[in-house]
C-alpha positions in Angstrom: -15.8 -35.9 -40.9 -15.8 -32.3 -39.0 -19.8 -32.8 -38.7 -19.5 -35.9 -37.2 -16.6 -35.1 -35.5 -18.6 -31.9 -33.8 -21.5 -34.0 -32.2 -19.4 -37.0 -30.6 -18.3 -35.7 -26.9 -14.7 -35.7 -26.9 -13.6 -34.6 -23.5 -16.3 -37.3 -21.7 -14.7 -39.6 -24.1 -11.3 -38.5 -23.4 -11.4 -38.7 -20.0 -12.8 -42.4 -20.4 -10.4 -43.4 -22.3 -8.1 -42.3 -19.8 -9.4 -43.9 -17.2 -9.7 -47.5 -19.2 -6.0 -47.4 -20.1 -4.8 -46.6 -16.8 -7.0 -49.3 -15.3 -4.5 -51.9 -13.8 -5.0 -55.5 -15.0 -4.6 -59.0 -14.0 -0.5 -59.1 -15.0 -0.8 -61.9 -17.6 -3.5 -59.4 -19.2 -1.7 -56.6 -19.1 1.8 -57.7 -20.3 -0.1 -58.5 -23.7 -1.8 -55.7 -23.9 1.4 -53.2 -23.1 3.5 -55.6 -25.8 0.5 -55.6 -28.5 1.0 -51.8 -27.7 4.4 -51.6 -27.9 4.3 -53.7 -31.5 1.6 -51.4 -33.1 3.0 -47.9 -32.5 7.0 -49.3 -33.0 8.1 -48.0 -29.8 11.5 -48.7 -29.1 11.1 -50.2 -25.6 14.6 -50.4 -25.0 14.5 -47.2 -24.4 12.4 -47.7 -21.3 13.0 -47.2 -17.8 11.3 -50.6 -16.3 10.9 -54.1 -18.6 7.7 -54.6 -20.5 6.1 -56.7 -18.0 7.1 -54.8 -15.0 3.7 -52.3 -16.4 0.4 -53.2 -15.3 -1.4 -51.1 -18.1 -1.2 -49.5 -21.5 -1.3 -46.2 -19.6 1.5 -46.6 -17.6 3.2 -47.6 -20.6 2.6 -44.4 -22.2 3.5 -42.4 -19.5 7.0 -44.6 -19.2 10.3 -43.1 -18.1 13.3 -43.3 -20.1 16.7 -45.4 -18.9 18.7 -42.9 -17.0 21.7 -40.8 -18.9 19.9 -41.9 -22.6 19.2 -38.0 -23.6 22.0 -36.0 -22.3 20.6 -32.4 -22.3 23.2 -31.1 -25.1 22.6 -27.4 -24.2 20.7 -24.2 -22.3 17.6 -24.2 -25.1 17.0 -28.1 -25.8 13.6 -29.6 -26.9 11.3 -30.5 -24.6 9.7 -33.7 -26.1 10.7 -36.2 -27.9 8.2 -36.2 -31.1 8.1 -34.2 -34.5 8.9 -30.8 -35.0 5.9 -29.7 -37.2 7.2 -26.3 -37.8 8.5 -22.8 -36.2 8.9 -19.2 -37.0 8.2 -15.6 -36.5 4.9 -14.9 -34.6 3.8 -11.8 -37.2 0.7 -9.8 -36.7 -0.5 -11.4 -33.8 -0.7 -15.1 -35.1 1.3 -18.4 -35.6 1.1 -20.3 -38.2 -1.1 -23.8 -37.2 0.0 -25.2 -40.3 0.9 -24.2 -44.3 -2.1 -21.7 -45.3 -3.2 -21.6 -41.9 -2.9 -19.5 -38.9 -4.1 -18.5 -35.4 -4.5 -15.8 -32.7 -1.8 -15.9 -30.2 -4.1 -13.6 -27.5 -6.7 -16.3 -27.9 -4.1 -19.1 -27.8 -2.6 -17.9 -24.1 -5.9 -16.4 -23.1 -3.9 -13.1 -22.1 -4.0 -10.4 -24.7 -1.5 -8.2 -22.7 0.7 -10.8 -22.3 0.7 -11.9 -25.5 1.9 -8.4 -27.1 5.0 -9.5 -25.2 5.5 -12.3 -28.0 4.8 -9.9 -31.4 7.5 -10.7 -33.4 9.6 -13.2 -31.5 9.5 -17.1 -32.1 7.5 -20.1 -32.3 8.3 -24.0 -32.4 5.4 -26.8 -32.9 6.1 -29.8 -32.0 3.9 -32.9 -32.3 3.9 -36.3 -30.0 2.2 -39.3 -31.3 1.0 -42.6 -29.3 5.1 -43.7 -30.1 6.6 -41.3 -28.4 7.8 -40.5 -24.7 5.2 -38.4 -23.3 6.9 -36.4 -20.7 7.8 -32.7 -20.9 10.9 -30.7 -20.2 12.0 -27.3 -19.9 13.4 -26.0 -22.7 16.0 -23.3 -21.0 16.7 -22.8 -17.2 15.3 -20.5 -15.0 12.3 -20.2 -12.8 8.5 -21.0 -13.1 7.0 -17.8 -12.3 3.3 -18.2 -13.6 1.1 -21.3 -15.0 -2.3 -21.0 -16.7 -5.2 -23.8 -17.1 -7.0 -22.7 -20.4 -10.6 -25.1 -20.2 -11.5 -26.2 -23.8 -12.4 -28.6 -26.1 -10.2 -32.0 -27.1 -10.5 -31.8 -31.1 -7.5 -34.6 -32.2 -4.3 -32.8 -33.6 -3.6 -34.4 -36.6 -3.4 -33.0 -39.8 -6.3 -32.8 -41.1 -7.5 -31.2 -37.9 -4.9 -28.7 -38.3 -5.7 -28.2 -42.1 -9.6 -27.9 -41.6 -10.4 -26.2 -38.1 -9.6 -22.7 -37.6 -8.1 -21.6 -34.7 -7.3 -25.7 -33.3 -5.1 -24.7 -30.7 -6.9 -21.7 -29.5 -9.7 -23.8 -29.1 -8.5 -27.0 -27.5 -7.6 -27.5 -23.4 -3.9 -26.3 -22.8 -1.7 -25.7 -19.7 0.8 -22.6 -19.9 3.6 -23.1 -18.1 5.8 -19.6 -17.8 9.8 -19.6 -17.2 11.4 -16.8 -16.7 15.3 -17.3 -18.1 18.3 -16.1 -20.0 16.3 -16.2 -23.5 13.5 -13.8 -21.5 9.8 -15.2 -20.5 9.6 -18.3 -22.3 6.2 -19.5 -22.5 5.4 -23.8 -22.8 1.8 -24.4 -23.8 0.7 -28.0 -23.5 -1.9 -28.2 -25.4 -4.5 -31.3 -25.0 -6.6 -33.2 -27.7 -8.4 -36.6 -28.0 -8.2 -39.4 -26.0 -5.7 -37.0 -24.1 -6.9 -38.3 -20.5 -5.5 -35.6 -19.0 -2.5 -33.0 -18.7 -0.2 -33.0 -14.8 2.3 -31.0 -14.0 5.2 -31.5 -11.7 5.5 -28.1 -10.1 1.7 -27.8 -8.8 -1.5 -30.1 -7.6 -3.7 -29.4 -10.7 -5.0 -31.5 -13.7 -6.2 -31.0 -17.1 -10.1 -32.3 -18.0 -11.0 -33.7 -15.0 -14.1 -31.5 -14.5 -16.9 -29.3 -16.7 -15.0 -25.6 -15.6 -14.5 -23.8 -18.4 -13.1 -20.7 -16.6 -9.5 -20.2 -17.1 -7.5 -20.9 -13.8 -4.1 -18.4 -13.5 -1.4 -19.2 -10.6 1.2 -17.2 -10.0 4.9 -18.0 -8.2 6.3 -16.3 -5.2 8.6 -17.6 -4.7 9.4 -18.2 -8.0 10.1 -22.1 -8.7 13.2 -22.6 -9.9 14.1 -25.1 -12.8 17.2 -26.6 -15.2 16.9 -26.8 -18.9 15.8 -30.5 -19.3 14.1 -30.7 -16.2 10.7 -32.4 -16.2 7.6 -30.1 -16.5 4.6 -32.1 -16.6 2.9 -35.2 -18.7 0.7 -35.7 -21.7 -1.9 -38.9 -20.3 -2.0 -39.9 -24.0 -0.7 -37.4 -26.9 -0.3 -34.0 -27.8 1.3 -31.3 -29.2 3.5 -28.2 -27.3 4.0 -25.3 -28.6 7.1 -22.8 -27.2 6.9 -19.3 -27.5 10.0 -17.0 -26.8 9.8 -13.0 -27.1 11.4 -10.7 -30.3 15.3 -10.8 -30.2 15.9 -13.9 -28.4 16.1 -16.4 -31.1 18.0 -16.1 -34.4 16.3 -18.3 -36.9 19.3 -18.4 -39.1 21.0 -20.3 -36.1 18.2 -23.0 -35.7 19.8 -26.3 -35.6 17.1 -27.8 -36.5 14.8 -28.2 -39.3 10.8 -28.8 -39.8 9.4 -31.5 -40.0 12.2 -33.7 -38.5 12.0 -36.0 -35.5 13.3 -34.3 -32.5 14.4 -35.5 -28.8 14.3 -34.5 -25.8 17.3 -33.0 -24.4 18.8 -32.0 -28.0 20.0 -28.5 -28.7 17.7 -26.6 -30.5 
């Protein structure tokens, strides 16, 4: 599978995809496709901000809002996604574990060496969105958006047996960094892209993931710093992903984790 896998052209493919599911349709068209969507992946589409037929693709679908007031943001460090908590930890040695037996390089992941030292031995959470989830993402904590990094790379899915069989998956796929200073220090949101990931947008700048060949690593910083609420919308996944969080040494006390890994998270719960 990884040799066939190597040769087909994922981020050309990726962004076609995007564009295809984004492509409004007649209505009648459409409002099949979006339910025959809705019916695969079991997405609870009363959850939904607008009626099924109100979408005029499968991509605006995905990128759906949710009702108002359904995920009341329970605290000041809250999930950002809705979707799967794969797992979380220590970051020890310089790595994060990818997935059971399997690590990666954290300088590598954030493209900063320096700036990753900040994150030796502080905290990691991994959470996963599939095709059923909402596919907007939130601030964790409260604070302000001082810095955001556009890491080009490649779109390798980010299932498991990716995780289990590529070294260094997340180091090596596109990602947007996304820095908030807070109360729980500089917390660092990596949304990190994969296939049939059209693209990654965020909400506090103009730029987009894999929408050309660049591959040099794009760094903006803040001034004046932007500020933001825990819960408050960061950017969009154009199809699925995973996000990881990173948060430097002494500001999170494992043994006070609500949650557990795996487990289906939302967004807006206390973490």
């Amino acid at each position: 599978m990884y040799r066939f896998l190597r040769y087909v052209p994922k981020n050309h493919l990726s962004r076609t995809i995007g564009h295809l599911v984004h492509a409004r349709l007649p209505r009648p068209i459409a409002r099949r496709l979006v339910r025959w969507f809705a019916n695969t992946y079991q997405i609870d589409v009363d959850a939904a901000g607008r009626e099924l037929h109100e979408y005029p693709s499968i991509g605006h679908f995905f990128i759906r809002d949710l009702r108002e007031g359904l995920r009341p943001i329970e605290s000041d460090l809250v999930s950002p996604v809705d979707g799967t908590l794969r797992n979380f930890g220590p970051v020890t040695g310089g790595r994060l574990e990818q997935i059971k037996g399997k690590t990666y390089t954290l300088a590598k992941f954030l493209g900063d060496p320096a700036n990753a030292a900040r994150y030796e031995n502080g905290t990691f959470f991994n959470l996963y969105l599939s095709p059923q989830d909402y596919h907007h993402v939130h601030s964790p904590v409260g604070g302000s958006i001082v810095r955001s990094v556009h890491i080009p790379g490649m779109l390798w899915p980010v299932n498991d047996w990716s995780l289990a069989n590529i070294e260094e998956l997340f180091s090596i796929n596109e990602r947007v960094v996304t820095y908030v200073e807070s109360n729980y220090g500089l917390v660092a949101v990596v949304m990190i892209g994969a296939t049939n990931v059209g693209k990654i947008s965020v909400v506090y700048d103009s730029f987009i993931s894999n929408v050309s060949r660049t591959r040099t690593p794009a760094t903006r910083d803040y001034s004046p710093a932007i500020p933001i609420a825990a819960g408050e919308r960061l950017g969009t996944f154009h199809m699925g992903s995973s996000v990881v969080m990173l948060f430097e040494p002494g500001r999170i006390d494992l043994r006070k984790v609500r949650l557990r890994a795996p487990q289906k998270v939302r967004y807006g719960q206390s973490v």
